[in-house]
N, C-alpha and C positions, 0 to 999 in steps of 0.2 A: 730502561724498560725491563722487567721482568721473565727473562729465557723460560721460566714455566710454564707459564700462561697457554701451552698450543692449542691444548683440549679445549679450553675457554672459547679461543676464536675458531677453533670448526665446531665449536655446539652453537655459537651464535649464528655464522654461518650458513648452520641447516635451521635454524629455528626460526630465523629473521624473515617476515614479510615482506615482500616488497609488491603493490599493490599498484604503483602507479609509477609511469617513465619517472617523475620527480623523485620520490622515493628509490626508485632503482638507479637514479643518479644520486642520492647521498651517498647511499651505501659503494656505491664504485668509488666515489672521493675518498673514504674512511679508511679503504682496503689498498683502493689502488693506486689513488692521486699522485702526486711528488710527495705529499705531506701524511701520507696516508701510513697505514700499520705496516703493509707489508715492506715497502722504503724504507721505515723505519728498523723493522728487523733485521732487515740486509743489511744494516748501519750498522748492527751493531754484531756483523762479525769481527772485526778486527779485535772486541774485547774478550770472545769466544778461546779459553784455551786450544791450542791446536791438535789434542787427539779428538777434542767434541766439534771442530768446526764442521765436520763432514758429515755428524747427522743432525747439527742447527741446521746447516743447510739445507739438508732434508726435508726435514720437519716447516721450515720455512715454506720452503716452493710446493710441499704437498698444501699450505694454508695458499698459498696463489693460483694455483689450481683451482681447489674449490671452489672460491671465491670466482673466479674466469668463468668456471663452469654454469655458477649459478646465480652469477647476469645475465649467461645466453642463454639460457634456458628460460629465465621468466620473459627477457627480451624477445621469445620467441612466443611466450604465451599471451605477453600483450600486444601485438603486432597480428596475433591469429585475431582474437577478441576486435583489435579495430575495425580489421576486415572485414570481418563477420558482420559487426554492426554494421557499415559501410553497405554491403551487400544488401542487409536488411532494408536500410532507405534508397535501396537502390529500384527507380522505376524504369520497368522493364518495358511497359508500352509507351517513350518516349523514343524523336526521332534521333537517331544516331549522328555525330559530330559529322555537317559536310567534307568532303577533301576532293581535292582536284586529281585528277590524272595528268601524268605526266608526259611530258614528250620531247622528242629527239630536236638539238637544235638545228636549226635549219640550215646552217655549215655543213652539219651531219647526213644533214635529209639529200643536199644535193651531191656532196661527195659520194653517197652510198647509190645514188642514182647512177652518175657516171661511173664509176665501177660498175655498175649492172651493165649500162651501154658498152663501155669494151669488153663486158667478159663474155658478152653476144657473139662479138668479133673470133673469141679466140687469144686476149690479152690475160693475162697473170701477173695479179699482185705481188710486187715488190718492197718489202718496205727494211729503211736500215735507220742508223744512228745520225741523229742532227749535228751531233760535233763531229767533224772531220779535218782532214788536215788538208794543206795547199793542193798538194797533188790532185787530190780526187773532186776537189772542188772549182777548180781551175787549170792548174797545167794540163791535166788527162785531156779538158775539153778544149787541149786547142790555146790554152790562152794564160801562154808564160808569165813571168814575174816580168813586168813592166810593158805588159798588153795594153794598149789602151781601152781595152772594152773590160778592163776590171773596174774602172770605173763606172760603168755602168748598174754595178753591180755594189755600191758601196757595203763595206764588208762588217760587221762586229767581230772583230779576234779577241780568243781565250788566251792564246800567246803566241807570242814573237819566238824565231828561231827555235826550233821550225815553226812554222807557222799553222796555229789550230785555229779552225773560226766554227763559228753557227755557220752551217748551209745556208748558201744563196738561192738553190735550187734544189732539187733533188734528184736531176743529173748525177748527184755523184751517186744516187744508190745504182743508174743505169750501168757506172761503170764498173761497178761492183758485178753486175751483173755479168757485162764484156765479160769479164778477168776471167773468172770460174764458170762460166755457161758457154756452151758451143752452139753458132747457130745451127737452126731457125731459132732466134729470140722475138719472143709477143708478150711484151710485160709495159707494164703502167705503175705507176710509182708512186702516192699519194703523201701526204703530209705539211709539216707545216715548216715554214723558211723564215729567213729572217733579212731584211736590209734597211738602210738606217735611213729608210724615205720618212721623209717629215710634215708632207706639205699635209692639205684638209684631204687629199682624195688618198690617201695612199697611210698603211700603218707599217710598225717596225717589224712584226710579224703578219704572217699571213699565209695562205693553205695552196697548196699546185698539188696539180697530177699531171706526172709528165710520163708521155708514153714512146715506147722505142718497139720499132722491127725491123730487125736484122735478117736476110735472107739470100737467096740468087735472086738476079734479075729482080729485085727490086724497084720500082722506077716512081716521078712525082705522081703520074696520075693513081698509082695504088693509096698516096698520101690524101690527096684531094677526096676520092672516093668513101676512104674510113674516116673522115673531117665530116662531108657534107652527112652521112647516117647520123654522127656523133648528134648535130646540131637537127636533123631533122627529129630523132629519135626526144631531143630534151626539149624543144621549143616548137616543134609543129613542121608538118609536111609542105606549108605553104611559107617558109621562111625563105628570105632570098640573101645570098652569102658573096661575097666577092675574095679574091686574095691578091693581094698588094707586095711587091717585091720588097723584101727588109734587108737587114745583115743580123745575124749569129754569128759568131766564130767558133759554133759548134757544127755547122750543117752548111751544105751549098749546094746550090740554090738555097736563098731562104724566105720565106713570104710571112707575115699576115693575115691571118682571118679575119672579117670584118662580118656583122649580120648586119642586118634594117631591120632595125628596132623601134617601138615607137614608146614616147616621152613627154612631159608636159612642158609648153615652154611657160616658164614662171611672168613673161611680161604677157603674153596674151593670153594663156590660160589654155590655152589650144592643143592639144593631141599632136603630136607631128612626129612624121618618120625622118630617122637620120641614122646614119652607120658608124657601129660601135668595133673597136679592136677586141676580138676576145681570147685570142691566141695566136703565138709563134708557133711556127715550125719550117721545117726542111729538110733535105736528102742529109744522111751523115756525113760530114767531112773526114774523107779518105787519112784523112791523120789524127782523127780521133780512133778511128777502126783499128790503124797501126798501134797505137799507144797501149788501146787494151788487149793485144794479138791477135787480134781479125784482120785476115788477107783480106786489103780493098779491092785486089787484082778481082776474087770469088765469089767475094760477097758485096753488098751494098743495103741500105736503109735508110729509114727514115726517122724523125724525132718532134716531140712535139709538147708544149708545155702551156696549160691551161691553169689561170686562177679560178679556184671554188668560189672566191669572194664577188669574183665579179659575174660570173654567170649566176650565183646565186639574187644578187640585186638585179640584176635583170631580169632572171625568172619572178620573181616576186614583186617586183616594182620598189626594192627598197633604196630610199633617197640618200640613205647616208650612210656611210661604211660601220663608222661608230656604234653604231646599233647592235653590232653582229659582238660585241663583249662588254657591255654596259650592263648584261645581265638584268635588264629592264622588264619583269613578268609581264606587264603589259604587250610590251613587242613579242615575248615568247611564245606567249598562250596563246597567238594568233596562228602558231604550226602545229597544236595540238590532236588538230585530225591529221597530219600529214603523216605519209609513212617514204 
């Protein structure tokens, strides 16, 4: 190829029309392709003696330039022109594309509820890290390496020695709290846990708010009383609630909540009240208090851990857990007024 030529390709350059995207993609293949001039001219520096390679070069990348320059520039002039036209057959007294509104899922609507009902109380949000290790997940609360109520609890671990897992609860951010907070503590702990349940009613994730007060003279009936608001406050003043003795090996005493709920039986069809579990709780166990340096002698409290999933199916009447991450817009658009 001919090294003199430069004048040539920046007079064609500026004087070439390019009228249409089709024509303004020839001329980009001819300039700029693999196979194009300017490729070509960069080929052929090696033949360039070495005092003139460094104004070939020059002279070169000033024709790439140009050429760069003025693609984007017509590219900028036929993209106006489309528009414009565009614009032109654009009718204005037509009605505007539908769109829906959107809205909070209803995990969300009823978590954000219950944080409003404790923070009536006097509770503050807690929230920490899903991965933790054994201690704060289990030893802190009570319940050493080869407890049997870790089974209860079947665990997903990240890793062996030491031992990291998903939270089973969110107890551990309580204890987080213990370590670094001096009573009075009034905190509630939201988020989402994990245990390796399988059966139809139960998933491998799923959402608690677990609430703790630590104070003097603490005692069950201060428990009972912030329970019975909790449930009157979410589900109506005419609810009737009972509490049932359990075990935690986080808390002692520990009980049960139960409501009367009503339900469809699938063989008769019929409406009918029966009592549903909707939450644990009990007094702290005096050696959870020691663990995270709370005198059990001065202080004492209570603890208490509520599923979203399941008072949300009950608030709502939903039949099937599955529903709640199926992402099904039909099932979702139906919490669309909710706030």
């Amino acid at each position: 190829m001919d090294i003199n030529n430069f004048e040539e390709y920046l007079k064609e350059i500026e004087q070439t029309t390019l009228d249409s995207k089709a024509v303004l993609e020839e001329f980009r293949l001819k300039y700029l392709g693999k196979k194009g001039i300017i490729p070509a001219l960069f080929s052929k520096m090696k033949e360039v003696p070495g005092e003139l390679k460094k104004d070939f070069g020059a002279r070169v990348n000033e024709i790439k330039v140009k050429a760069e320059e003025k693609i984007e520039a017509v590219k900028e002039q036929i993209e106006a022109l489309e528009l414009k036209k565009q614009s032109a057959d654009l009718d204005l007294s037509l009605e505007g594309a539908p769109f829906s509104a959107g809205s909070l899922h209803p995990l969300t609507i009823i978590r954000n509820r219950m944080v409003d009902i404790f923070s009536k109380l006097g509770f503050v949000v807690a929230e920490d890290i899903e991965i933790v290790d054994d201690w704060h997940n289990f030893s802190a609360l009570n319940m050493p390496e080869d407890h049997p109520a870790r089974d209860m609890q079947d665990t997903f671990f990240i890793r062996k020695d030491p031992d990291i897992v998903l939270r089973t609860h969110t107890s551990s951010v309580q204890v987080r709290v213990m370590q670094n907070q001096k009573p009075p503590i009034r905190t509630i702990s939201p988020g989402r846990v994990y245990r390796k349940d399988s059966d139809a009613t139960h998933a491998p994730n799923f959402h608690q708010i677990e609430g703790l007060f630590i104070d003097k003279d603490v005692s069950f009936a201060d428990l009972k009383q912030t329970l019975f608001y909790f449930v009157q406050e979410m589900f109506g003043k005419d609810i009737e609630v009972r509490f049932r003795p359990s075990y935690f090996p986080f808390t002692e005493p520990s009980a049960e909540m139960d409501i009367k709920w009503k339900k469809i039986n699938h063989e008769t069809g019929k409406e009918e009240a029966s009592w549903m579990e909707i939450l644990g709780c009990g007094m702290v166990d005096p050696a959870v208090l020691e663990n995270c340096g709370i005198n059990p002698q001065e202080y004492s409290g209570f603890a208490f851990g509520i599923g979203v999933e399941r008072i949300t199916m009950v608030k709502y009447k939903i039949p099937d857990i599955r529903l709640f991450y199926e992402n099904d817009l039909r099932f979702l658009k139906q919490f669309a007024g909710e706030i």
